[in-house]
ZAPAVEX-313698 format. One record per residue: residue number from 0; z, y, x of N, C-alpha, C in turn. Coordinates in pm, 1 decimal, always signed. Each point is the difference from the previous one (the first is absolute). Layout:
REM residues N
   seq        nc3        nc2        nc1       cac3       cac2       cac1        cc3        cc2        cc1
   NUM          Z          Y          X          Z          Y          X          Z          Y          X
...
END
This chain:
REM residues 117
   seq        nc3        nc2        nc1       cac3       cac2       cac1        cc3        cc2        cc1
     0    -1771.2    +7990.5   -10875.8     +122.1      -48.9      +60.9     +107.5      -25.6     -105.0
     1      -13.0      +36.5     -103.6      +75.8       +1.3      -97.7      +33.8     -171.5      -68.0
     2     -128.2       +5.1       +4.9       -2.7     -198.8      -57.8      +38.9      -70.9      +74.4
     3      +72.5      +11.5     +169.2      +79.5      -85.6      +28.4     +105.8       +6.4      +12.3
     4     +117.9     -118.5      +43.5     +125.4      +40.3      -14.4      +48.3      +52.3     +127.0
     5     +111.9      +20.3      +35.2      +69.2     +128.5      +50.7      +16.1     -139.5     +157.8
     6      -24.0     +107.5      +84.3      -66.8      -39.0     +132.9     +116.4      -97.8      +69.7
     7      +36.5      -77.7      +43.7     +121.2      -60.3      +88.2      -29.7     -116.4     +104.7
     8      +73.6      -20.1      +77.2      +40.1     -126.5      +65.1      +15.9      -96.3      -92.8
     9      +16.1      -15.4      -70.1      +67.9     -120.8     -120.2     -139.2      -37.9      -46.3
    10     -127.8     +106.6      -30.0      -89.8      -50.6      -88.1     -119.9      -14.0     +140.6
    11      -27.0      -43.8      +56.1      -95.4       +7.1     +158.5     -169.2       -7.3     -100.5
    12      -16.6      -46.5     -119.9     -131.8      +20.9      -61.5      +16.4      +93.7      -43.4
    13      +57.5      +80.9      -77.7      +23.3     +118.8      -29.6      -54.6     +143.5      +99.4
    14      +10.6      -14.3     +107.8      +23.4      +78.7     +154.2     -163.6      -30.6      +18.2
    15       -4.8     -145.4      +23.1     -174.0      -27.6      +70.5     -118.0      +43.5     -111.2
    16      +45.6       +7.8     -149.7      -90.2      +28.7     -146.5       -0.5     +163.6      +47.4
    17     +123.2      +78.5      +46.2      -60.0     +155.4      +22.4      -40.3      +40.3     +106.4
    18      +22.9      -53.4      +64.8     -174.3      +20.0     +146.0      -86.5      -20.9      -39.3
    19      -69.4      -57.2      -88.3     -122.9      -75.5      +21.5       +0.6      +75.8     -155.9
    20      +27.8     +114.8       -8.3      -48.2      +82.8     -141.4      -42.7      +97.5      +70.5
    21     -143.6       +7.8      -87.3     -123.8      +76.7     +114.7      +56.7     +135.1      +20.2
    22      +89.9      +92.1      -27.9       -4.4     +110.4      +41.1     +112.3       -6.8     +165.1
    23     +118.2      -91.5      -51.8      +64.8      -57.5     +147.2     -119.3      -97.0      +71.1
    24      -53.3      -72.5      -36.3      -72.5       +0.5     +121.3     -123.2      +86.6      +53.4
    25      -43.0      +84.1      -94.6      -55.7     +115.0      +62.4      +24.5     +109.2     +113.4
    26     +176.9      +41.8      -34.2       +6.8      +47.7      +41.7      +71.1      -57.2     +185.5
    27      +63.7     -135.7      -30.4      +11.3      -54.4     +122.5     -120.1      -33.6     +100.5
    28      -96.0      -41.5      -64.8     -168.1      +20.9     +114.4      -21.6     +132.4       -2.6
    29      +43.0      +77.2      -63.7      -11.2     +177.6      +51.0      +55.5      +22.0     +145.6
    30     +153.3       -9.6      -42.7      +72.2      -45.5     +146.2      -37.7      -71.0     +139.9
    31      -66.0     -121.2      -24.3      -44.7      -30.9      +81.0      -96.6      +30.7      +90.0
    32      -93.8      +86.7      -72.6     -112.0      +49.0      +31.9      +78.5     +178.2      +82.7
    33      +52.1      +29.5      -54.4      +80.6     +122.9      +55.4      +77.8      -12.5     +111.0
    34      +87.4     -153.4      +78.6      +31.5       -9.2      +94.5      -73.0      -99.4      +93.6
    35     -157.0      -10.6      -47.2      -61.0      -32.4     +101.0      -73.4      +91.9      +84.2
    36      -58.3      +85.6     -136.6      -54.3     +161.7      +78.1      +97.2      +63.9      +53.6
    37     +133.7       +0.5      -28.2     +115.1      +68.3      +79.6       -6.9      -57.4     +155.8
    38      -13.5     -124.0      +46.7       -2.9      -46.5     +126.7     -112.1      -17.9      +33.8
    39      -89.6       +7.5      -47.7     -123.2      +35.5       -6.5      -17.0     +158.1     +117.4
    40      +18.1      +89.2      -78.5      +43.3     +129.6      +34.1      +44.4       +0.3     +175.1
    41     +176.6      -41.0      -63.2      +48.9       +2.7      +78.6      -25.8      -73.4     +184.5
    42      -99.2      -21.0      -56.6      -47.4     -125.5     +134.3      -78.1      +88.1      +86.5
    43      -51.2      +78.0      -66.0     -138.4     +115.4       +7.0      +79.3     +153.0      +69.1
    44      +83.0       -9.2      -82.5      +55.6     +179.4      +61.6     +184.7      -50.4       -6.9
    45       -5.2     +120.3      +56.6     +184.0      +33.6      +22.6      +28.6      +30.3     -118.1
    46     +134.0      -58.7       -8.5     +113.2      +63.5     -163.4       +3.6     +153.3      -46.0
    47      -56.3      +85.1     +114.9      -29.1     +152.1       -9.6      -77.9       +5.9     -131.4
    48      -91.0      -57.6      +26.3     -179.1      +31.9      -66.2      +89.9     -101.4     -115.3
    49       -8.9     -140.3       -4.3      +62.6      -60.0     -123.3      +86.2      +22.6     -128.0
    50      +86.3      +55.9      +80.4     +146.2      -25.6      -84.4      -54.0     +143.7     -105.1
    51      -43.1     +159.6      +57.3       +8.9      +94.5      -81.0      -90.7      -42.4     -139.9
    52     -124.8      -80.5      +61.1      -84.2      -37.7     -125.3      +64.8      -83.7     -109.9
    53      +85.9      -85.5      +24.5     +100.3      -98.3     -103.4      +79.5      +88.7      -50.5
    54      +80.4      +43.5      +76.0      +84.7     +116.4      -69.0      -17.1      +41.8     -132.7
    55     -160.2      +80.3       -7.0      -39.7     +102.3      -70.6       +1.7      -70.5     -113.9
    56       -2.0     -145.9       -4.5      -21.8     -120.8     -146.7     +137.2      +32.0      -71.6
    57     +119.2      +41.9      +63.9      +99.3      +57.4      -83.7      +20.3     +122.4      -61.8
    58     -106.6     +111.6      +67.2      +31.1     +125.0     -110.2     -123.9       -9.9     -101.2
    59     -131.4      -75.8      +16.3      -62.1      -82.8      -72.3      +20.4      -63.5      -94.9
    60     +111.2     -106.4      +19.4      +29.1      -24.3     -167.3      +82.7      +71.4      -16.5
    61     +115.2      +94.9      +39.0      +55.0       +2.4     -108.4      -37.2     +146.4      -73.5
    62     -167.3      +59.0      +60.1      -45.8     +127.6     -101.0      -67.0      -73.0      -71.4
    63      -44.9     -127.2      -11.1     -116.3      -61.0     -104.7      +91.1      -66.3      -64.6
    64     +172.6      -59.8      +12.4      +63.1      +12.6     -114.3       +8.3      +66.6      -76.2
    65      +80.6     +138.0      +55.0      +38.3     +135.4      -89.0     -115.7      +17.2      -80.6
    66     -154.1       -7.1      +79.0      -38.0     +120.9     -115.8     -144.4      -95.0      -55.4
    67      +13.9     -102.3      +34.0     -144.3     -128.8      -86.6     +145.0      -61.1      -79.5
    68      +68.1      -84.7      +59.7      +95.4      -47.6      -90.5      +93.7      +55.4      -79.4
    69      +31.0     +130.7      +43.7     +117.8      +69.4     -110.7     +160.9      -49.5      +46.1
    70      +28.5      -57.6     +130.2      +96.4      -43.0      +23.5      +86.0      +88.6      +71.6
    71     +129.0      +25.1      -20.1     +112.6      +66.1      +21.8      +39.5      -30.7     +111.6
    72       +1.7      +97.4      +57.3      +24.1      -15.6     +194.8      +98.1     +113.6      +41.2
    73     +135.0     -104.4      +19.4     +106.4     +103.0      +37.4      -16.3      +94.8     +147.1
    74      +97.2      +76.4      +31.0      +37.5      +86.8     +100.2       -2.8     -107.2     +105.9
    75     +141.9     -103.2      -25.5       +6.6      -67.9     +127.4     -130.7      -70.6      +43.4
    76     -138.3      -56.2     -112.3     -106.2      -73.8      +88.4      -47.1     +119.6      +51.0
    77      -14.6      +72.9      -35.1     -127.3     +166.8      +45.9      +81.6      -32.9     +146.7
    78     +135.6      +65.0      +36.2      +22.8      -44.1     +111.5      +11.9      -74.6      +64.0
    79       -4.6     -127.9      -43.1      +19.0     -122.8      +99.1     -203.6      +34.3      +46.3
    80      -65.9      +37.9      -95.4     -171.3       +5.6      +55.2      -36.8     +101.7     +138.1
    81     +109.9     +126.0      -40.1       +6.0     +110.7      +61.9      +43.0      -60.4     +190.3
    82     +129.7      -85.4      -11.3      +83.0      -29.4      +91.5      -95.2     -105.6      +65.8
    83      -85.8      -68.1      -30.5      -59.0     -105.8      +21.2     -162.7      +56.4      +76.3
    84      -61.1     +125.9      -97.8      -95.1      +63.0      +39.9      +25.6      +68.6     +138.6
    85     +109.4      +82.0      +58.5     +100.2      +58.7      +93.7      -33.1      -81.2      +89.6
    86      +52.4     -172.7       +2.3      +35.0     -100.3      +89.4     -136.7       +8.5      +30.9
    87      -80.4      -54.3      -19.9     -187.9      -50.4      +16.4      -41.1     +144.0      +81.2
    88      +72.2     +107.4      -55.9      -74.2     +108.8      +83.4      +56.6      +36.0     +118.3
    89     +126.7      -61.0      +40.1      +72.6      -23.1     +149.3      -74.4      -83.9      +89.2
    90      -53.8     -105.7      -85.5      -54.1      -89.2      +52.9     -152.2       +6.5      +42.7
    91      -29.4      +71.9      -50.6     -185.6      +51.7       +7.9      +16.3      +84.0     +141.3
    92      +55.4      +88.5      -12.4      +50.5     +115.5      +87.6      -33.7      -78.8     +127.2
    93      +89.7      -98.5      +33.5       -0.4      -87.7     +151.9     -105.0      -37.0      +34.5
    94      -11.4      +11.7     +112.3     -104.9      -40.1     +118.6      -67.5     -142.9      -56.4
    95     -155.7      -16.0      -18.6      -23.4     -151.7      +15.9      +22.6      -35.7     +103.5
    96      -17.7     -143.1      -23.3      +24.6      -87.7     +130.5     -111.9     -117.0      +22.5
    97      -67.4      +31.3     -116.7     -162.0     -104.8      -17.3      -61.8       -6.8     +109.0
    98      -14.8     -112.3      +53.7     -127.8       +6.2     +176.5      -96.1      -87.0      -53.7
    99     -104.7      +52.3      +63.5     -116.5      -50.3      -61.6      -61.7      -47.9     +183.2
   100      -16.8     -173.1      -35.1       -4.0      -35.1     +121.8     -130.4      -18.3      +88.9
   101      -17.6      +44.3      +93.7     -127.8      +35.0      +77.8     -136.2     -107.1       +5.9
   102      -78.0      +19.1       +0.3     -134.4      -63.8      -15.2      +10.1      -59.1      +96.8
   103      -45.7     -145.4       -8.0       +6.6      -71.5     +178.2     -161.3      +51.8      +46.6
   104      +28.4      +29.8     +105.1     -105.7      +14.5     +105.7      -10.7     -113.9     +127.5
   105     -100.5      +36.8     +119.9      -20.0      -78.0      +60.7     +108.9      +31.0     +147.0
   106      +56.5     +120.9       +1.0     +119.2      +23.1      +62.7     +147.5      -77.8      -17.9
   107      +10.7      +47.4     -169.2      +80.4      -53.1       -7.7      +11.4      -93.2     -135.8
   108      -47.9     -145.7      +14.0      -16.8     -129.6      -59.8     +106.0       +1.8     -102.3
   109       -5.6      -60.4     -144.0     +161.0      -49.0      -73.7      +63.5     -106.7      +86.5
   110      +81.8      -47.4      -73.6      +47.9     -112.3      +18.1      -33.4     -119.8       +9.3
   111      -83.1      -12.1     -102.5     -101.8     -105.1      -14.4     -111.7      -26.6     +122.4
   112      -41.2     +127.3      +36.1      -88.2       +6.7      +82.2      +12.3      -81.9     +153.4
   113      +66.6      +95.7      +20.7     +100.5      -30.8     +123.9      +35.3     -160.7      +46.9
   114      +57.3      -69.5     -129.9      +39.2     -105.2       +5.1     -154.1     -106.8      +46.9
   115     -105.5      +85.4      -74.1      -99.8     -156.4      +25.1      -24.1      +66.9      +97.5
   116       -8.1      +86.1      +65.0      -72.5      +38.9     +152.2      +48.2      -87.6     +130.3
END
């Protein structure tokens, strides 16, 4: 990233040359792939079951910063992880609400069914 010049509105090749530098675009098809399995997921189960598993990707990196990378991690992130870990576990706590919808039978037909009858 170093060999190009300094990112702006003014230079628009400048901007489109650092996307398309394989580690930004690596890591943007990372992304992509992470909020497709996210709705993916989410399509499948309630935000109960979801959300605590994403969560955990934040006290995740930031122990494989501290102690693979050597990076300095103040008080206030520990707590913003702490305050954030707290929230997800309010949220786990609650009732699902996932319905898992009934097998059609010959009682009672889908929608589909019904309609060509």
């Amino acid at each position: 990233m170093t060999a190009l010049p300094s990112i702006s509105l003014a230079h628009p090749g400048a901007l489109i040359a650092a996307v398309f530098t394989p580690w930004i675009a690596a890591g943007i098809l990372l992304l992509i792939g992470f909020f497709a399995s996210y709705l993916t997921a989410l399509s499948w189960a309630d935000l109960t079951f979801v959300l605590p598993a994403t969560a955990f990707g934040n006290v995740i990196v930031a122990l494989i910063s501290r102690f693979w990378l050597h990076e300095n991690i103040s008080i206030l992130r520990w707590s913003g992880i702490v305050l954030i870990t707290l929230g997800v576990s309010f949220v786990a706590q609650s009732a699902p609400l996932t319905e898992h919808p009934e097998p059609a039978t010959a009682e009672h037909p889908t929608a589909t069914e019904a309609e060509t009858r």
